[in-house]
C-alpha positions as CSV (number, residue, x, y, z in Angstrom):
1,X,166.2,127.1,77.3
2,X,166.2,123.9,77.8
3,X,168.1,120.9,79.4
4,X,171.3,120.1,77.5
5,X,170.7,116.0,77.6
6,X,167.7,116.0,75.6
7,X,167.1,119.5,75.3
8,X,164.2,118.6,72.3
9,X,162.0,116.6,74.9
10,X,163.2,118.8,78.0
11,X,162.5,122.7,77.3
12,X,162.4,125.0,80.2
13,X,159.7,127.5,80.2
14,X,158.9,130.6,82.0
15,X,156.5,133.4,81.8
16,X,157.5,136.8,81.9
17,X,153.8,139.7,82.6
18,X,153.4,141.7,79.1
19,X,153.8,145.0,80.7
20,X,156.5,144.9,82.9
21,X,157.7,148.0,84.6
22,X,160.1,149.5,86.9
23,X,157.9,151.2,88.7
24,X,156.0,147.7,89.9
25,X,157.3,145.1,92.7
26,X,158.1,141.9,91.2
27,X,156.9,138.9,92.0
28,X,158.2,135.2,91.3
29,X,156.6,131.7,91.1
30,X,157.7,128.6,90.7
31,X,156.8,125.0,90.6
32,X,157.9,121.8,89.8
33,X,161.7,121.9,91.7
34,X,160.8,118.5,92.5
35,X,159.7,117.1,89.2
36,X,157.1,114.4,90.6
37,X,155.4,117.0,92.7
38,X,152.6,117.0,90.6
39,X,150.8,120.2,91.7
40,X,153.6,122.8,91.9
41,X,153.5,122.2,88.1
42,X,149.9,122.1,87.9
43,X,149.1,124.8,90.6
44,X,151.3,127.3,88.5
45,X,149.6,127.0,85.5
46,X,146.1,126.7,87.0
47,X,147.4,130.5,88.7
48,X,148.4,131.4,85.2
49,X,145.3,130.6,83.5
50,X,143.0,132.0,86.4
51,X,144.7,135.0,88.2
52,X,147.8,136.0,86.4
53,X,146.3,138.5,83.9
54,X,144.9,140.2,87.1
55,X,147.9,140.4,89.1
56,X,150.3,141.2,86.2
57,X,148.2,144.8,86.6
58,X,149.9,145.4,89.9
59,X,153.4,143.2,89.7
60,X,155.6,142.2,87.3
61,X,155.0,138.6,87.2
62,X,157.6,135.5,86.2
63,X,155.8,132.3,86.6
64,X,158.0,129.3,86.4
65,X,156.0,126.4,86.5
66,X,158.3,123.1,86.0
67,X,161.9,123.9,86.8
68,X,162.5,120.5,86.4
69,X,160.9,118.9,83.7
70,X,162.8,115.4,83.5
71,X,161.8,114.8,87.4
72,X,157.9,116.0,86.2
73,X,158.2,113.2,83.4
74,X,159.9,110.5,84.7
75,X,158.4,111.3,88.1
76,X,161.2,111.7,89.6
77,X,162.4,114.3,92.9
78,X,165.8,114.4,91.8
79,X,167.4,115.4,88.5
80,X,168.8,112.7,85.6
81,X,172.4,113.2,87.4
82,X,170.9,112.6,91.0
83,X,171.1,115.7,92.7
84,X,168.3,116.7,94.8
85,X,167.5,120.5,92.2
86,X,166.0,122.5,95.5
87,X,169.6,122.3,97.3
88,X,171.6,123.1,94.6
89,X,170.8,126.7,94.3
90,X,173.9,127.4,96.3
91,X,176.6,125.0,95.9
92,X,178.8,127.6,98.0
93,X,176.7,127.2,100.9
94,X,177.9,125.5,104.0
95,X,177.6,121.8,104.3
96,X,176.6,121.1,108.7
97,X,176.6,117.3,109.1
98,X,173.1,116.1,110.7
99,X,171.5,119.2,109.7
100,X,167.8,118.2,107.8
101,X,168.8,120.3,104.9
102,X,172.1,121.1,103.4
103,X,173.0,122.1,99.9
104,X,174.1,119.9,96.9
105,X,176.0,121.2,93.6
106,X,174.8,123.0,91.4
107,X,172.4,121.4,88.6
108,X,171.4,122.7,85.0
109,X,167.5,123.1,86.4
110,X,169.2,125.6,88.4
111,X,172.0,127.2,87.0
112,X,169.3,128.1,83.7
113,X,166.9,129.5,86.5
114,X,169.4,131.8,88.3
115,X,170.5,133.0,84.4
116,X,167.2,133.6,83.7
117,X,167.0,135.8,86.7
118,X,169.9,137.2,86.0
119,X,168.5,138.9,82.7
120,X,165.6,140.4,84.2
121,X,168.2,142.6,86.3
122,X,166.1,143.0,89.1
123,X,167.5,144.9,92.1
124,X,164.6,143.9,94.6
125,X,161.9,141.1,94.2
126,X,159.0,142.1,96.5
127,X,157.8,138.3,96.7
128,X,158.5,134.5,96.2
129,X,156.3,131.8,96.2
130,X,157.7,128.3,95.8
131,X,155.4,125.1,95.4
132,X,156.0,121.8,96.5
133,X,154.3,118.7,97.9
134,X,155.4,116.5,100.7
135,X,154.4,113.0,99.9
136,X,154.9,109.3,100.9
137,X,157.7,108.9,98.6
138,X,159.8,111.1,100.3
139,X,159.7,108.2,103.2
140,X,159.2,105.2,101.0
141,X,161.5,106.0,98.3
142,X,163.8,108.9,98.4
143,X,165.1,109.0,101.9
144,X,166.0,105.6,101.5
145,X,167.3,106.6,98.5
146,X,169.5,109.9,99.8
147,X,170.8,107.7,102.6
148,X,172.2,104.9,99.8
149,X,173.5,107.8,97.3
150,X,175.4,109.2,100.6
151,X,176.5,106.3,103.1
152,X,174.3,107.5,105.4
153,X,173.9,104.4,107.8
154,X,172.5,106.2,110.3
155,X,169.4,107.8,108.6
156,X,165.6,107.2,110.4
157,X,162.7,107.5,108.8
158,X,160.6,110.2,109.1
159,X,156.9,111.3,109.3
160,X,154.3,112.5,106.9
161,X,152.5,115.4,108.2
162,X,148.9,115.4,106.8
163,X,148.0,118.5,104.9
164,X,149.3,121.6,104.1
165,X,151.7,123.7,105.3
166,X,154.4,126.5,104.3
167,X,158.8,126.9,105.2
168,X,159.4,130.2,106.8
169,X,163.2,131.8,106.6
170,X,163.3,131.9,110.8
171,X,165.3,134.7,110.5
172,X,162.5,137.0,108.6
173,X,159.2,134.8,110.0
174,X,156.9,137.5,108.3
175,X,154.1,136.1,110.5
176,X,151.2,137.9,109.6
177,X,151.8,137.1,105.9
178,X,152.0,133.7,106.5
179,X,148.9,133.2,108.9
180,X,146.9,135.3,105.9
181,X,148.1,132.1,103.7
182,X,147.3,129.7,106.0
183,X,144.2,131.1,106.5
184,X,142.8,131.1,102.7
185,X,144.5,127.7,102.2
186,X,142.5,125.9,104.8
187,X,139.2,127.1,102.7
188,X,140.7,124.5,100.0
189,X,142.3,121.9,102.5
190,X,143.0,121.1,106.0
191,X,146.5,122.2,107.6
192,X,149.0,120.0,109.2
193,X,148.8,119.4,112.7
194,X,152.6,119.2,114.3
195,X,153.5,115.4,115.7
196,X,153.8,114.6,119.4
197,X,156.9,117.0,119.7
198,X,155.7,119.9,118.1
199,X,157.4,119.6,114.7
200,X,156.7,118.8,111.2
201,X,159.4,117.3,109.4
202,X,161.3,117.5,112.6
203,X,161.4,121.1,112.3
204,X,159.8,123.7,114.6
205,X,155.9,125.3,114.0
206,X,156.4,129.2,114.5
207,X,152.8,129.1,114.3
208,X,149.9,126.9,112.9
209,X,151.0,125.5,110.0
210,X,154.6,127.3,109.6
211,X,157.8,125.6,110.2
212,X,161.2,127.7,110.4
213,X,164.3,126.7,108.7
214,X,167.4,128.4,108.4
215,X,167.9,131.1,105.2
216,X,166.6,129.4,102.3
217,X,169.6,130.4,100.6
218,X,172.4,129.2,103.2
219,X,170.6,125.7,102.8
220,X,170.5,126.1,99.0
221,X,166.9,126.2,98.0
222,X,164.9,127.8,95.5
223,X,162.9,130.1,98.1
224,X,166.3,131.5,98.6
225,X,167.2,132.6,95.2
226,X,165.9,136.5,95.8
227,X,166.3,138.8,98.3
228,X,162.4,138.8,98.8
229,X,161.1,140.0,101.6
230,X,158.3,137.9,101.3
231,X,159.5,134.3,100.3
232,X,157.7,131.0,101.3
233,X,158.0,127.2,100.1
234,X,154.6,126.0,100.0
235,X,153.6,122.3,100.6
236,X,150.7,120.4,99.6
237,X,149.6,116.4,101.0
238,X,148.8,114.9,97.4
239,X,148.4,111.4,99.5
240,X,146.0,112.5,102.1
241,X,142.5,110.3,102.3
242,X,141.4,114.0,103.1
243,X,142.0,115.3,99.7
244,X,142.4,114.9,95.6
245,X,144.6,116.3,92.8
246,X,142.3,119.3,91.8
247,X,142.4,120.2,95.8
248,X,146.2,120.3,95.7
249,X,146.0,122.7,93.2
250,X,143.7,124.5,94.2
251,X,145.2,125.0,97.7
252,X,148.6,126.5,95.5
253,X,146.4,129.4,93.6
254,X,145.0,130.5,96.9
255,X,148.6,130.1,98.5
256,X,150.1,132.2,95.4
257,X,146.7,134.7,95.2
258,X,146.8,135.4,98.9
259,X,150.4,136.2,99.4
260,X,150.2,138.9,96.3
261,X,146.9,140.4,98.1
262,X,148.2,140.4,101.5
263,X,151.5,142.7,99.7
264,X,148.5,144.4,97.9
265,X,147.0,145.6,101.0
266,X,149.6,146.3,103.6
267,X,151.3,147.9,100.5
268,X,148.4,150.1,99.2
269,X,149.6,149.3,95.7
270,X,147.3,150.1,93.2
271,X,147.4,148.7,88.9
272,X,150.1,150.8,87.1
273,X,148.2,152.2,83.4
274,X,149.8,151.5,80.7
275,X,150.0,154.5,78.6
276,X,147.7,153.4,75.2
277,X,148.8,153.7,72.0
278,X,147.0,155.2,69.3
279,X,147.4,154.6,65.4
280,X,147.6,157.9,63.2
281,X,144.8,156.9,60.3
282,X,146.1,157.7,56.7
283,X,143.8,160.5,55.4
């Protein structure tokens, strides 16, 4: 598909394992919610062009790597009609005033996402992994910007945490999953330490490097959009002195490659042959 407002220099791309199968959990990837976080987008296809082939062998695979592309080119985390694309993936959802995150209306990014999902007709996705970056913008530039857009006089600025860390569903923590990722991320990069109260991004650390939010869904995000059992929101420091661009990206493979192997392992799943076909020769 594409997006209807200039659908020739804004196509929307996915891609869909070769052998796909009934008989293999399905996992999901995307990137690039937020347009101007550069290595959702660039993680995702670094994962494609490294791992996928690999994993495809065990999972059904759908790699979305820039649900948004006006926000990836125009650098931008909102879409062209200003509505933030990871809330809107539940307009229905329940609006709670002072919560951190609440959902928007729906936007195109989204609606051509969930109708793309909706083809596939799959009755349970096994895992979802959803990249992002937290980056000084969010302070300097969009909150400043979401409090204008929404007469929010009231809004304080926030911190930064510095490095990496992932947004658990508090409600299905899946701990041991996300301490694997954790673990195999801070091989790339270091992991964000909560601020003086315990938090980051004034939400509660389940464990090191974790936050909890309420279900993705009820909030609107994309990490929501499945009934995955495992479903995480990664997020990357692209500012950091402590790292660079081909870290961040980095940091998303192993983030993506260790939440398949952990599934892998406590799973016992094994690659599903393909039966092979064989030409008849004309004699």
């Amino acid at each position: 598909g594409a997006l209807p407002h200039d659908g020739s220099r804004y196509p929307l791309y996915a891609v869909k394992s070769r052998d796909w199968d009934v008989n293999k959990p399905t996992a999901l990837v995307t990137g690039g919610v937020h347009g101007y976080e550069t290595s959702g987008v660039q993680g995702a296809l670094l994962f494609l062009q490294t791992a996928g082939a690999a994993y495809s062998a065990v999972f059904n695979l759908l790699v979305v790597p820039c649900v948004s592309p006006w926000g990836y080119e125009t650098v931008q985390r909102w879409n062209a009609q200003a509505v933030d694309p990871n809330r809107s993936f539940n307009p229905d959802g329940e609006v709670v005033a002072g919560r951190s995150f609440n959902p928007e209306a729906a936007t195109e990014e989204s609606s051509a996402l969930l109708a793309l999902l909706a083809t596939l007709e799959v009755e349970q996705w096994t895992c979802h992994v959803d990249l992002h970056e937290t980056t000084d913008s969010d302070e300097s530039e969009f909150r400043p910007a979401k409090a204008a857009r929404d007469g929010d006089t009231d809004a304080k600025a926030g911190e930064i945490p510095d490095g990496f860390y992932l947004v658990a569903d508090s409600t299905n923590p899946q701990a041991a999953w996300h301490a694997a990722i954790i673990e195999a991320v801070r091989k790339v990069t270091h992991i964000a330490p909560p601020d003086a109260d315990g938090n980051i991004i004034n939400e509660p650390v389940l464990q090191e490097g974790v936050i909890g939010i309420p279900p993705p869904k009820a909030l609107g995000l994309c990490a929501g959009m499945t009934n995955a059992p495992y479903a995480t929101t990664t997020e990357v420091y692209p500012d950091s002195p402590q790292a660079d661009g081909a870290q961040c990206n980095a940091a998303q493979v192993a983030a993506i490659s260790t939440a398949l192997d952990f599934i892998i392992a406590e799973r016992k799943l094994q690659p599903v042959l393909q039966p092979v076909s064989v030409a008849k020769a004309e004699l």
